[in-house]
N, C-alpha and C positions, 0 to 999 in steps of 0.2 A: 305729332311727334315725327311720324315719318317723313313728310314734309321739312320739317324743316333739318332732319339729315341731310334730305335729298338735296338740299339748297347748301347746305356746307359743304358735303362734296362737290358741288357741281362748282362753288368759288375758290377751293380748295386747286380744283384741277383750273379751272380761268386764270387763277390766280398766280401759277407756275408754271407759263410755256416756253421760259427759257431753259428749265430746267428735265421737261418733256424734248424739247428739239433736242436735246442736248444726246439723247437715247439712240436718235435716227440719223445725225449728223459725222461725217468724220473726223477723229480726233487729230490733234493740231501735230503738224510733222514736227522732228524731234530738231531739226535746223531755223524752224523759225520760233521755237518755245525761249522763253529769257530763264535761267534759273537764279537762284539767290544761294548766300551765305554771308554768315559774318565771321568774323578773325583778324588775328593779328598779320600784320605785314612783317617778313623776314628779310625781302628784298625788294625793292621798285628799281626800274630803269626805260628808259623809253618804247622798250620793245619786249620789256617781259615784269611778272608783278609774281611772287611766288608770299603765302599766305598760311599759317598754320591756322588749321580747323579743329574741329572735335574729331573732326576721322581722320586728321593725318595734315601733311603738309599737301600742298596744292599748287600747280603753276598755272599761270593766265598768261596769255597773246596778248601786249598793249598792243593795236593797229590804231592808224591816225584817226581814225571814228570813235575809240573807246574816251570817255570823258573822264576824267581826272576828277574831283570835286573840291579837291584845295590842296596846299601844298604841305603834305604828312610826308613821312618820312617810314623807316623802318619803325615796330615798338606800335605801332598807330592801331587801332581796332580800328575795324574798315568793314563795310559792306558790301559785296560787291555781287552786280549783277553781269551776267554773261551766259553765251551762246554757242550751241557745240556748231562748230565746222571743222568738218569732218574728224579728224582725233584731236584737237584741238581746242580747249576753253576760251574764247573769244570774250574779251572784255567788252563792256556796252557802257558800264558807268561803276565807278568805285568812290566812296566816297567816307569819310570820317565818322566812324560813328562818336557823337558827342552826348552824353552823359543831361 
């Protein structure tokens, strides 16, 4: 019986050394992290995307990097991913949420 504890623990921990590293490793800086949401779009324009959430309305940075995912308009549920630099939400990809 003991035995074969000892062998569940020991695949137990073999078994999850991503999640061991992850203890001794540093956590990822808050400029290169992607966050998410979804919501409605209030406004798009080539340089800026403003978006009501569950916590409020919200403004995004288009820069020419950020990816568009197809052509929505205001009214559109959207998902959009983005990146803080510096006070700023940086768009990376928005795209239509479809049903």
């Amino acid at each position: 019986m003991v035995q074969r504890f000892l062998l569940f623990c020991l695949l137990c921990v073999a078994g999850q050394p991503g999640c061991i590293w992850k203890l001794w490793s540093e956590p990822t800086p808050l400029e290169e992290r992607i966050f998410d949401l979804f919501g409605t779009v209030q406004a798009i324009s080539l340089d800026q995307l403003t978006v009501e959430t569950e916590e409020g309305e919200m403004t995004f940075r288009m820069v020419d990097s950020s990816i568009k995912g197809s052509n929505f308009d205001s009214g559109a549920y959207v998902h959009v991913y983005y990146m803080m630099r510096a006070d700023l939400k940086v768009v990376t990809m928005v795209v239509e949420k479809i049903d």
